[in-house]
Steps between C-alpha positions, in 0.01 A plus 500: 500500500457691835720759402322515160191586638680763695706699228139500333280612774791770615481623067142527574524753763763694364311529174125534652584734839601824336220497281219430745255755542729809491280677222267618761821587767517864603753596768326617793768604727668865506473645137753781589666307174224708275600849466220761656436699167525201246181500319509187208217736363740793392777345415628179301690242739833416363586142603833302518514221242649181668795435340490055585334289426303638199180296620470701790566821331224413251245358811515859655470698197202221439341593843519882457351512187205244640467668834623893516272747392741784474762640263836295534834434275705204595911637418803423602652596835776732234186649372348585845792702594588687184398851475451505142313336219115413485447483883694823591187671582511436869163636551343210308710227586569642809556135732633199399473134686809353482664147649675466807694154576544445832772250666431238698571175668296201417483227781488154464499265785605151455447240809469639845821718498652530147399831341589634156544932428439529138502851353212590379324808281158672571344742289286824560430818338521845615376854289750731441372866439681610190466850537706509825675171449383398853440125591236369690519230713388151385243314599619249698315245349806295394453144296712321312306509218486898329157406346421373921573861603360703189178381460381638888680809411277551209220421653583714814526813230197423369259441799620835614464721236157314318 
């Protein structure tokens, strides 16, 4: 029954923690990640669909269209670095937010000594200026969860340029 109570409470947290109050998260630290002349007013965002899960795709496209108040496309990461088609036009669709999966180690410690290294994945995004193909760094806001790390991103962009 002990261990019941456990696997539930531990479900809990896994399901409750990434969702806590990140809507109102902006990343404070160095924004060196936002390129100088990007201006959301000028130009329409294109953004990296997330491949997997679908859910989470769908949450961020939810959250953009709830919360950002510029121009965006969500399009594929194929899309982002053709040079043809509908979003050729570099001028307009100038930067793009992409994904960046990071590597890690996960560690669990069991007892006083016995300690597990699992590998684990953390997601960011970085822009990438289309015109000149350069990438800027990301923001070192790495979580687990891509919606974790998307949703301060967004609201980073906007609380600058609003």
């Amino acid at each position: 029954m002990r261990k019941l109570t456990l696997n539930i409470v531990i479900v809990a947290i896994i399901t409750v923690v990434p969702n806590c109050n990140i809507s109102k998260n902006t990343i404070s630290k160095n924004q060196s990640w936002i390129p100088t002349d990007f201006n959301p007013a000028k130009t329409v965002l294109l953004v990296q669909k997330f491949p997997y899960p679908e859910k989470t795709g769908q949450l961020m496209e939810d959250y953009m269209k709830e919360k950002y108040p510029f121009k965006y496309e969500f399009v594929t990461a194929a899309t982002i670095k053709s040079k043809t088609g509908k979003y050729a036009n570099t001028k307009i669709y100038k930067y793009a937010l992409v994904l960046s999966m990071q590597n890690s180690t996960l560690n669990i410690t069991k007892g006083v000594s016995t300690k597990t290294h699992l590998p684990a994945v953390g997601f960011d995004f970085n822009f990438i200026d289309r015109s000149t193909e350069k990438n800027y760094p990301t923001t070192n806001n790495t979580s687990s969860f891509a919606i974790t790390t998307f949703k301060p991103v967004i609201n980073t962009i906007i609380h600058k340029y609003e």
